[in-house]
TIMI-140579 format. One record per residue (C-alpha): residue number from 1; x, y, z. Coordinates in Angstrom, 1 decimal. Layout:
# residues N
@resi: NUM u: X v: Y w: Z .
...
END
This chain:
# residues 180
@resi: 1 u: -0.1 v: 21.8 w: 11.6 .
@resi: 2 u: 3.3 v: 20.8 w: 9.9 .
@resi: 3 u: 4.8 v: 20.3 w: 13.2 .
@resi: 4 u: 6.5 v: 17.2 w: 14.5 .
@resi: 5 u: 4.8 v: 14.6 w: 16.4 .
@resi: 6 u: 4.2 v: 16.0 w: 19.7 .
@resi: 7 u: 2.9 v: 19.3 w: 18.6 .
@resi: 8 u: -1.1 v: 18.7 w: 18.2 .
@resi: 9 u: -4.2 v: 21.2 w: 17.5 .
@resi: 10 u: -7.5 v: 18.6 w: 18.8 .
@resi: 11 u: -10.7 v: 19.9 w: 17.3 .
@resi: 12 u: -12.8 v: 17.9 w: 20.1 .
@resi: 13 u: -17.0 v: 19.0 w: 21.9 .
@resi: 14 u: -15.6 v: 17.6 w: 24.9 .
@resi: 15 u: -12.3 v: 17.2 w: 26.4 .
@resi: 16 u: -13.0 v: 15.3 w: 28.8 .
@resi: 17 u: -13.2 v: 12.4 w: 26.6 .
@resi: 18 u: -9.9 v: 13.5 w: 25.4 .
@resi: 19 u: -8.1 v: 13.5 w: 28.4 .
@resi: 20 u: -9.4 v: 10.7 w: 29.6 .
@resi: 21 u: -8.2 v: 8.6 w: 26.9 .
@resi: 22 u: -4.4 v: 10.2 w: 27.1 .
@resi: 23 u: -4.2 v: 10.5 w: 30.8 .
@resi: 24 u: -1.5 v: 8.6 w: 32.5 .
@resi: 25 u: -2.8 v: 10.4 w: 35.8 .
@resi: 26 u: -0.9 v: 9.2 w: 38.8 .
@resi: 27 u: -2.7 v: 9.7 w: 42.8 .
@resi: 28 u: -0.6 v: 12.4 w: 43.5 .
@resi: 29 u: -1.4 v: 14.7 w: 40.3 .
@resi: 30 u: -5.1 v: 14.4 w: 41.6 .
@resi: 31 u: -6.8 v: 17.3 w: 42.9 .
@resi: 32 u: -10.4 v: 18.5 w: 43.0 .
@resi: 33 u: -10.0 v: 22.0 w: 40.9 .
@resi: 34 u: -9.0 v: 19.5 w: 37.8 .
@resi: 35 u: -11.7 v: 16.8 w: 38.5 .
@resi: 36 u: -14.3 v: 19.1 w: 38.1 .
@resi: 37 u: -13.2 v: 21.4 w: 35.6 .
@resi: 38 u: -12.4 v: 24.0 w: 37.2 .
@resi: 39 u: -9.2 v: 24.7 w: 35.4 .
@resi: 40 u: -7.9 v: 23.5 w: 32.3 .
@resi: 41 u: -4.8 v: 21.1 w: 32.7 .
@resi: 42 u: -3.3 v: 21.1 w: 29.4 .
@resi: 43 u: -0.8 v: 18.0 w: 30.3 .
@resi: 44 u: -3.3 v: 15.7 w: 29.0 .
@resi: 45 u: -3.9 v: 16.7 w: 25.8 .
@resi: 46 u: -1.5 v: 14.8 w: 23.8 .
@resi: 47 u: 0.6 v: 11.9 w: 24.3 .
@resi: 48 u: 4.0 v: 12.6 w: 25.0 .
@resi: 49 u: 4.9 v: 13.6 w: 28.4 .
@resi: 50 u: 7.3 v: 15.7 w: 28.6 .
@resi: 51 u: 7.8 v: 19.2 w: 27.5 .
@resi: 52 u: 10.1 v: 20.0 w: 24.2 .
@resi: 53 u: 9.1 v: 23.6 w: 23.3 .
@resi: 54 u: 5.8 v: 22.5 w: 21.6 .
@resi: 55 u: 4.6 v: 26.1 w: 21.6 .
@resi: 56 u: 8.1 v: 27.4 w: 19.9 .
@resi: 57 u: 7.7 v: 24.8 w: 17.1 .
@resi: 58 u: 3.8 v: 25.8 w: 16.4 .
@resi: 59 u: 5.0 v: 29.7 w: 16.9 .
@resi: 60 u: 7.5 v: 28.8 w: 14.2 .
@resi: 61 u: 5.0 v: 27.8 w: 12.0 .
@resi: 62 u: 2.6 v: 30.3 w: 12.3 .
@resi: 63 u: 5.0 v: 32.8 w: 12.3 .
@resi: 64 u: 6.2 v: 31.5 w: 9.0 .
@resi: 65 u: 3.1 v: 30.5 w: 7.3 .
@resi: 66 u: 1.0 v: 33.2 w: 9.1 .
@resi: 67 u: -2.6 v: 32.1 w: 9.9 .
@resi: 68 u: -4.0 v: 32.7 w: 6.5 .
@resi: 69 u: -1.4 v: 30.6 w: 5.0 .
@resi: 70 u: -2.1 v: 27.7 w: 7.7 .
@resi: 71 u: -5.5 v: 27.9 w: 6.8 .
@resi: 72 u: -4.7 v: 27.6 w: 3.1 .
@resi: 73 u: -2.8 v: 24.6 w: 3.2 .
@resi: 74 u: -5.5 v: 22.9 w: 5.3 .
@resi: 75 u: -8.5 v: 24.0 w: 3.2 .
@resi: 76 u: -6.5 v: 22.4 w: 0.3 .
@resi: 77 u: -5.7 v: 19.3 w: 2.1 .
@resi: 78 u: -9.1 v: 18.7 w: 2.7 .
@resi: 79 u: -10.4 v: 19.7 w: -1.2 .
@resi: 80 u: -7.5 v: 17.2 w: -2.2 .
@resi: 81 u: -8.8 v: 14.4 w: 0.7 .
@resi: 82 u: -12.9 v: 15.2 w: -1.1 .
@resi: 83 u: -11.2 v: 14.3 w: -4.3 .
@resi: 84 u: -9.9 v: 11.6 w: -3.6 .
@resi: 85 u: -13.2 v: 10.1 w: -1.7 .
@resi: 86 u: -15.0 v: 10.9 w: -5.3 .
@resi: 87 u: -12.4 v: 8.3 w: -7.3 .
@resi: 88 u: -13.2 v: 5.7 w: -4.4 .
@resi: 89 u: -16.9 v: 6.3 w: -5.0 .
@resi: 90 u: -16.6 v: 6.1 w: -8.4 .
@resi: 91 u: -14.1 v: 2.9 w: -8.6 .
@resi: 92 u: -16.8 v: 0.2 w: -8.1 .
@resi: 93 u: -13.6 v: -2.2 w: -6.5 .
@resi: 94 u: -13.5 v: 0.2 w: -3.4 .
@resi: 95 u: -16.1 v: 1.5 w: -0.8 .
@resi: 96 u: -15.6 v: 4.2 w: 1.7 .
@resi: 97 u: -15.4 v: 2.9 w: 5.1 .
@resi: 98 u: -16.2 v: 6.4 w: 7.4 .
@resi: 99 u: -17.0 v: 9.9 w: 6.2 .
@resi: 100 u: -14.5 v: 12.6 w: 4.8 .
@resi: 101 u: -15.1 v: 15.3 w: 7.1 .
@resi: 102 u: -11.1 v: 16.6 w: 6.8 .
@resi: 103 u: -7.9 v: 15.2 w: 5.5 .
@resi: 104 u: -8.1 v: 11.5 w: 6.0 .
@resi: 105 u: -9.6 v: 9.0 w: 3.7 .
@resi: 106 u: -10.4 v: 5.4 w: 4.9 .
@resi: 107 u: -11.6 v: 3.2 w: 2.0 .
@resi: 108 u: -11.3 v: -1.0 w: 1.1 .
@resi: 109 u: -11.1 v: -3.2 w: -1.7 .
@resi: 110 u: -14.6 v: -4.7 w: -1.6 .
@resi: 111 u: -12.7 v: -8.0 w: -2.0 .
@resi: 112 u: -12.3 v: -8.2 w: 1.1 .
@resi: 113 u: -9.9 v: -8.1 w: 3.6 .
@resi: 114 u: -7.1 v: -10.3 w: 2.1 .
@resi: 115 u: -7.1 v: -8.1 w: -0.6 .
@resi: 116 u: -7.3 v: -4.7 w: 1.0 .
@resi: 117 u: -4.3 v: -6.7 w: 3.0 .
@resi: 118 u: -3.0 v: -7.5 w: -0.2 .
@resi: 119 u: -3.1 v: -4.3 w: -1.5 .
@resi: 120 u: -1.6 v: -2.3 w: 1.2 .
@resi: 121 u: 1.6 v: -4.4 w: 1.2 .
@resi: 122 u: 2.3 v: -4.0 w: -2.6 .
@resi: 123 u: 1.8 v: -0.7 w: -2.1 .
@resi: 124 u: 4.1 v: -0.1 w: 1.3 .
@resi: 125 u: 6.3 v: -2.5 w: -0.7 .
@resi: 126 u: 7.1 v: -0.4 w: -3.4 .
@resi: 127 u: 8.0 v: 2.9 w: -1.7 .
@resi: 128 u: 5.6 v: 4.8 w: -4.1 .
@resi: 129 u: 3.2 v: 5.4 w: -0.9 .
@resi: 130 u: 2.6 v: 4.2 w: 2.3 .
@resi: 131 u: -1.0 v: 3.4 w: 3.6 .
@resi: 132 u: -1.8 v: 2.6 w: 7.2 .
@resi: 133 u: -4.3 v: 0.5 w: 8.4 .
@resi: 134 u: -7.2 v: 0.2 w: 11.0 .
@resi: 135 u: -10.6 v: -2.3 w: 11.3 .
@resi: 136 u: -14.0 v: -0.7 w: 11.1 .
@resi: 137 u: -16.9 v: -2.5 w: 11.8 .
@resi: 138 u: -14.6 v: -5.5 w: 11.6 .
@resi: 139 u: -13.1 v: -4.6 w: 8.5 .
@resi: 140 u: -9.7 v: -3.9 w: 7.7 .
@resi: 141 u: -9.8 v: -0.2 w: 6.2 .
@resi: 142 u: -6.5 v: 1.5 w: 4.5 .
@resi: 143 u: -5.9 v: 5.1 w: 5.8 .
@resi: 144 u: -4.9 v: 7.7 w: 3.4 .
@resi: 145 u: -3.9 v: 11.4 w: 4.7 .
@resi: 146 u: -3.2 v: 13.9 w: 3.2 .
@resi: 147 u: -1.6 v: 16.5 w: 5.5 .
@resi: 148 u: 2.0 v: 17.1 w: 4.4 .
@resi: 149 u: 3.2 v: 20.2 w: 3.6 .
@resi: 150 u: 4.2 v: 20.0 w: 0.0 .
@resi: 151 u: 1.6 v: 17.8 w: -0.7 .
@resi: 152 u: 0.1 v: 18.8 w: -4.0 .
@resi: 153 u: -2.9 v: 17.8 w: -6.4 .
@resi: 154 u: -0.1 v: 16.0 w: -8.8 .
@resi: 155 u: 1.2 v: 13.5 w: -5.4 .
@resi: 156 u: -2.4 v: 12.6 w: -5.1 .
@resi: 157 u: -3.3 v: 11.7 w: -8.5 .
@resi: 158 u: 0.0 v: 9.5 w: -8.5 .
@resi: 159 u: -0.9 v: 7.9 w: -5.5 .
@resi: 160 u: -4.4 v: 6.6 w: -7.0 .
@resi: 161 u: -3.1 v: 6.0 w: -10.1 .
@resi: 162 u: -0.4 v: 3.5 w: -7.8 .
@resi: 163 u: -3.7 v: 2.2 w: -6.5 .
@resi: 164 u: -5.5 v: 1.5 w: -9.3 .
@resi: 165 u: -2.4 v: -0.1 w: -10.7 .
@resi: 166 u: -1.8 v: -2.8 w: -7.9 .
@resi: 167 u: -5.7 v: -3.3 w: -7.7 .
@resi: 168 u: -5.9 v: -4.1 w: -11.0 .
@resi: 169 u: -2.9 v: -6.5 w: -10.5 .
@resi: 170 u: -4.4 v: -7.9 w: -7.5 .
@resi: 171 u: -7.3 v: -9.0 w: -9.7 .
@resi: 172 u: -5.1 v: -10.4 w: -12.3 .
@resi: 173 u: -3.9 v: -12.5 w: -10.1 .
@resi: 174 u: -6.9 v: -13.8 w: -8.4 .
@resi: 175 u: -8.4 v: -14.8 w: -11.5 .
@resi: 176 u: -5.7 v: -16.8 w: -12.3 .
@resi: 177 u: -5.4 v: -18.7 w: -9.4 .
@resi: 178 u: -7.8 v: -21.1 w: -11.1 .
@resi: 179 u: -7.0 v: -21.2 w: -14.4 .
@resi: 180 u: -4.1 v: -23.7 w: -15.9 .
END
C-alpha cells in the first residue's frame, strides 16, 4: 500500500489464524472478551510492536493517491505479476511453483535447485534485481513482487530479460563443465 514496513492491509477468511501466528501474547494481556472474539484486538495483526503512526502513513497515502488511484496501481501490479507468470509458462527452463492470485510470482529453474540457487545469486549479484527465496514442497522457489510504486511494464520486461540472460549463462556453463 506504498507504506513502509509496518504499515500492512491482510486480505485473510480468518484472523484468527493471523493472530495466532503474530502474537507475542504475554499472561497478563489475556482476557476472555479477546479469546472469544468478542472484540477485535488490532495489536496482533502485524509484526512490529509498537505504535509509529501507522494510520497517519496509510492516511497519507490514501489521501494522496485517493482510493481509486490505490486501486489502480494494485490492479496493474497484479496484470504486470499475470504477465510475468505467462513468460515463465512459456520458458520451458522454468515452472511456476504456487498460483498468481496477486502481485507475487514464485517460479524455479527446472534444473534444480543449484541452479535456481545459482541463478538467484547472479542475479542479487549484479544489482539489476533482487529475488528472494523460499522452499515449496521442498524446493527452493525465487520470489518475484511486483508492488513498488513506480514500478512499470518497462522494469518488468528488464527484469526477465536479466533472467533469461543469466539462465542462459547458467546453461552455458553447465554444459561445459564436461567438455575439454
Amino acid at each position: 500500500m506504498f507504506t513502509n514496513f509496518d504499515c500492512d492491509c491482510f486480505y485473510v477468511a480468518d484472523r484468527k489464524s493471523l493472530i495466532q501466528a503474530l502474537s507475542v501474547l504475554p499472561e497478563y494481556l489475556r482476557n476472555q472478551a479477546t479469546e472469544s472474539g468478542a472484540v477485535i484486538d488490532y495489536r496482533d495483526w502485524q509484526i512490529p510492536l509498537g505504535r509509529r503512526f501507522r494510520s497517519l502513513k496509510l492516511w497519507f497515502v490514501i489521501r494522496h493517491y485517493g482510493i481509486e488511484g490505490l486501486q489502480h496501481h494494485v490492479r496493474e501490479h497484479v496484470r504486470l505479476a499475470r504477465e510475468f507468470a505467462e513468460w515463465i509458462r512459456k520458458d520451458n527452463r522454468f515452472e511456476l511453483a504456487a498460483p498468481v492470485p496477486l502481485n507475487l510470482v514464485c517460479f524455479r529453474h527446472k534444473a534444480g535447485d543449484a541452479v535456481t540457487q545459482a541463478l538467484m545469486d547472479r542475479l542479487n549479484r549484479s544489482g539489476d534485481l533482487y529475488l528472494t527465496h523460499t522452499r515449496l514442497n521442498d524446493k527452493l522457489t525465487l520470489r518475484f513482487c511486483i508492488g513498488q510504486t513506480n514500478t512499470k511494464a518497462r522494469h518488468v520486461e528488464h527484469a526477465w530479460q536479466r533472467i533469461q540472460e543469466e539462465a542462459a549463462k547458467l546453461e552455458v556453463k553447465t554444459s561445459n563443465v564436461g567438455s575439454p
